[in-house]
N, C-alpha and C positions, 0 to 999 in steps of 0.2 A: 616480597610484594612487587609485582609489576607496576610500574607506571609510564604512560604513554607521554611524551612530550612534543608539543608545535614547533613547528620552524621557530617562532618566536621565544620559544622556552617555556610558555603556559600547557596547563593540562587541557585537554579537550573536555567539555563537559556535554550533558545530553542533555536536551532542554524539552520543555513536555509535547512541544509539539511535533519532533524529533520521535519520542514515543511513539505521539499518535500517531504519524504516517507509519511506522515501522507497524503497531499494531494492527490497522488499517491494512496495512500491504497484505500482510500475513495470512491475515481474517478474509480480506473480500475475495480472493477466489474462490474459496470454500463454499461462501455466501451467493454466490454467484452458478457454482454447481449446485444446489440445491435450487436455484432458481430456476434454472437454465437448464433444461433435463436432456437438451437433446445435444447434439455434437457440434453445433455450428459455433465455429470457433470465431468467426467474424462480430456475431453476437455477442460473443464472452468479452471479446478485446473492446467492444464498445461500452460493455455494459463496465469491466474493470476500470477504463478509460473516463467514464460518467464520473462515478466512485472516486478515483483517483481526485477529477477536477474539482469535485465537490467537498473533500477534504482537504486539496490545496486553499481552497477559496476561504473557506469556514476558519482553518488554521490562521491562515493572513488575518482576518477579518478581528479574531478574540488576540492576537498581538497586537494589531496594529496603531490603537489608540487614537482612531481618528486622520492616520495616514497610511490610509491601504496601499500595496505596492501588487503591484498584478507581476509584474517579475519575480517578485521571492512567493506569491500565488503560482507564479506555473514551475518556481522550482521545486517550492513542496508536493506540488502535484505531480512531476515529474519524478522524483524522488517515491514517491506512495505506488505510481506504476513498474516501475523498476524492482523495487520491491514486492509486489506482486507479482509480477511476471516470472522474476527469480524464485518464489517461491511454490511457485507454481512446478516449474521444470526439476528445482534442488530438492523442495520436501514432499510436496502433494501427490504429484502423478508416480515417484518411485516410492513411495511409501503404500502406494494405493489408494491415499485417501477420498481422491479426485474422483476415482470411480466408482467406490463407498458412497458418496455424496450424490452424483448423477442416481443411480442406480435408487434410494433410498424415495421412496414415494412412490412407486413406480407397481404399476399394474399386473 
């Protein structure tokens, strides 16, 4: 069995909101080519970008227990874009799915 250990000696754990950007990441390009039918990529990066800060904010918001922190808000959201972004170029567009997705609705 593998086990991965910290500079400090602890294991790393995944914590659910850790998930959810990671699911988030994943999911909203896809979401977003279905929406977005046409090529403008400017529009894609904003609308990821939306998504992205809306899931930073929300994440903070259900931890924070009355002390929001807009710092660990734009890390989680920086994290959910990264993650989409990479998922975009790694699994989506060489898989094809990217253009499955555009193309699906379509006239």
């Amino acid at each position: 069995m593998l086990h991965l250990l910290l500079a400090d000696g602890s294991s790393p754990t995944l914590t659910w909101t850790t998930l959810v950007s990671l699911v988030v990441g994943v999911v909203a390009p896809i979401l977003v080519a279905l929406v977005n039918k046409g090529h403008e990529v400017k529009a894609k990066a904003i609308e990821l970008a939306a998504i992205s800060a809306a899931t930073g904010v929300l994440n903070e918001w259900l931890v924070s227990s009355g002390s929001f922190h807009w710092g660990q808000a734009l890390v989680n959201a920086m994290t959910t874009f990264v993650i989409a972004v990479a998922s975009i170029f790694g699994l989506w567009e060489p898989t094809g799915v990217s253009d499955k997705a555009r193309a699906s609705g379509r006239t």
